[in-house]
N, C-alpha and C positions, 0 to 999 in steps of 0.2 A: 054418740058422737066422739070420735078420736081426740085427746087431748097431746097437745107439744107444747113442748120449754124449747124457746128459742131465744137466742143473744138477740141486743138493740142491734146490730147490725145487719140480721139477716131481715130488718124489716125498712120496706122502702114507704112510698108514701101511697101506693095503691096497691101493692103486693108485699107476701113472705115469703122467703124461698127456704125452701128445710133439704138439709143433707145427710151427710153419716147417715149415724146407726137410726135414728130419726126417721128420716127417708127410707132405709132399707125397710124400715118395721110399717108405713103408710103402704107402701108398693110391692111389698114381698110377701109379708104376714096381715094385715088387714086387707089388701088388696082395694086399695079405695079406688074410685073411676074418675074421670073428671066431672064436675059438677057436683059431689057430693061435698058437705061442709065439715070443716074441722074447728075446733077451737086451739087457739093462738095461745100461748100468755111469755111475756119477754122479762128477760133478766132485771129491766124497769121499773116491772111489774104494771105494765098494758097488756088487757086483754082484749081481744079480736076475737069475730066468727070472721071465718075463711071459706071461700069457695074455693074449692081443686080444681087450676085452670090448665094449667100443663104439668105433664108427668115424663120425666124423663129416666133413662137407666139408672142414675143415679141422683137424682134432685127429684123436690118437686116443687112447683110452684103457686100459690093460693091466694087469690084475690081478698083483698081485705072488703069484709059487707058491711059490716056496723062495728061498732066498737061494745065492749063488755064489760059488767060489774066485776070488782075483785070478789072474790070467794074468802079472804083473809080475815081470821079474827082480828079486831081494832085494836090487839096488843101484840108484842113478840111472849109467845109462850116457849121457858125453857126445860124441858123432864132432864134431869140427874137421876138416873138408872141405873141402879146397882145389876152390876153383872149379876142373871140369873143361870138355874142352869137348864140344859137341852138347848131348845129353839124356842124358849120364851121370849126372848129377847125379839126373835123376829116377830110376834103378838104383837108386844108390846108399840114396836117401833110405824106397823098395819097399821093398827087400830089408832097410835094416838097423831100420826101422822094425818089421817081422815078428820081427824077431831078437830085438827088444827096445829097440830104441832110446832112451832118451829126451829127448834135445835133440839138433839138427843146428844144425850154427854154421857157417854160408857163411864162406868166410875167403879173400882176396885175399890172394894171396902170389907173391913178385917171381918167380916163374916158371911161375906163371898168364898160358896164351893170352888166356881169357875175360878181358875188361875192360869191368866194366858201371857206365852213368851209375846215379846213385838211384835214376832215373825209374826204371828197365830192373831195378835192383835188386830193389825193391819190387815191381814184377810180378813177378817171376819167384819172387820168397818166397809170394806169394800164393797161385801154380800150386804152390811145391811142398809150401805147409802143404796143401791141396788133395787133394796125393798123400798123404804121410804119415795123414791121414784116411783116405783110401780102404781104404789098406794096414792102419789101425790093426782097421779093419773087418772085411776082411775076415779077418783074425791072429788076429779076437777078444782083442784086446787091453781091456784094463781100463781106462789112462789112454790120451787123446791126447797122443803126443807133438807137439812144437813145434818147429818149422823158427824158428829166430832172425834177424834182419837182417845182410844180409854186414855184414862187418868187416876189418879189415885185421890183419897177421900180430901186429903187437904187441898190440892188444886184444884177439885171439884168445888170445896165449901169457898175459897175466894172468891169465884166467879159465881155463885150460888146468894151470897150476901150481897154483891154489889148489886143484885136488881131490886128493882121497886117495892118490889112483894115477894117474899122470900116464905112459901108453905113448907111445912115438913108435919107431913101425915105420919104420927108417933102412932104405935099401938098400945099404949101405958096412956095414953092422954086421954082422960075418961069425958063423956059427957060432951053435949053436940053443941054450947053456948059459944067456945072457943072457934070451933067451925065455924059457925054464922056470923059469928064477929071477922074472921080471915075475908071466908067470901063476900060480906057485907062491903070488905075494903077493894074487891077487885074495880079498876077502872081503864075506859079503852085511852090506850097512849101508853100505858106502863109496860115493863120489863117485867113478865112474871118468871117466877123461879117453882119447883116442883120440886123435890129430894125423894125420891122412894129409896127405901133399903132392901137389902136382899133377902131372901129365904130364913136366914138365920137370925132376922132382923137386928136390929142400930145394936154397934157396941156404946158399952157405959162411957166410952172417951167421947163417942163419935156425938150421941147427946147430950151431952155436956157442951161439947164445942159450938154447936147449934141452940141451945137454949136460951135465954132472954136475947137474943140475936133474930131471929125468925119465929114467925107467926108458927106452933104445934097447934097440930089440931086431930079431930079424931074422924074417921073414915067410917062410923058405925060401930057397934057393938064385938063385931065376927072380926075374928083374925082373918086378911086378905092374903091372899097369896100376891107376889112381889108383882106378878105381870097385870093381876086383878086392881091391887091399889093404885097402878099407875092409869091403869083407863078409867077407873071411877074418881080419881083427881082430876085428870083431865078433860072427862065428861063436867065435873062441874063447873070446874074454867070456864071451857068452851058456852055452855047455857047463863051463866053470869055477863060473859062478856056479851053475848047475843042480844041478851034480852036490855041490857043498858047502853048498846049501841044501836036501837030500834030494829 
């Protein structure tokens, strides 16, 4: 079943009507018929199954049938993702977008290979809101999450400390009791925060800045690779928050 993100406005009280690149991608590239069903979810955050009732050259239009559960974890989950390098980062942003994600914040940090001008910034947020869409899609996710404009380590750590729960999976933070006290604290309604570091992992400024500040914990024995740590933090997010949101 086709998934769309549509505004409160494209939705009336017995129909949605979907347009643009939306539309083009229901009638051009899936080629859907009428009477086949889609699912809805709106900027709101209502979700709808849809019947395809009219199809036109450039719209289409979908009868609303029932209404639908959110697919949303019962918290906002935030990853702080150190610029990796190659196309990790698009891994990363798949996989934990499926998870649940709900903001990615690019974050330059002093032991980041990648080093990208604005220009090169911007593009590449553009490719990877882009992905996160695709992902949200096919996850059947409820809201789109949002890829943020890189930033550097200290604008990252401000907005990093003001949520609820604030993890930073260290590779120095020996022993799994720290872990289970972090996750022990996760609860649906909070602000959680995620910090991975890059390739090169945390400078000694950068843990420092973060220590009695935020919950350190350890991700296991093995040294993670930077796109690995971020999906096996957010896998455990996601199954904490599940399992104490019924």
């Amino acid at each position: 079943m086709q998934q769309v993100f549509v505004e409160d406005t494209q939705v009336g009280k017995e129909y949605v009507t979907i347009t643009g690149d939306d539309a083009h991608h229901l009638i051009r590239v899936a080629r859907l018929a009428v009477g086949e069903k889609i699912r809805v979810s709106t900027a709101g955050g209502k979700n709808y199954l849809c019947q395809v009732a009219e199809i036109g050259d450039d719209f289409l239009q979908a009868d609303i049938v029932s209404d639908l559960i959110s697919t949303e974890l019962p918290a906002r989950v935030l990853l702080f993702q150190a610029l990796p390098k190659g196309d990790r980062m698009e891994t990363v942003i798949e996989k934990t977008v499926e998870l649940g994600v709900s903001e990615i914040i690019p974050v330059s940090m002093q032991f980041c290979v990648v080093k990208l001008t604005q220009e090169k910034a911007e593009s590449k947020v553009r490719r990877w809101q882009s992905i996160a869409e695709n992902a949200a899609r096919q996850s059947k996710r409820s809201v789109l999450p949002t890829v943020r404009e890189v930033c550097d380590f200290e604008t990252a750590l401000d907005s990093f400390l003001q949520c609820d729960l604030a993890l930073f999976p260290y590779e120095n933070e020996r022993g799994m009791e720290a872990t289970q006290d972090a996750f022990a604290a996760i609860r649906p309604g909070q602000t959680i925060g995620i910090m991975i570091g890059p390739e090169g992992g945390f400078s000694l400024e950068e843990v420092e800045a973060v220590e009695n500040k935020a919950r350190c914990l350890s991700l296991g024995k093995r040294i993670l690779r930077t796109d690995t740590a971020a999906i096996t933090a957010m896998s455990l997010v996601m199954l904490a928050l599940e399992m104490r949101s019924g």
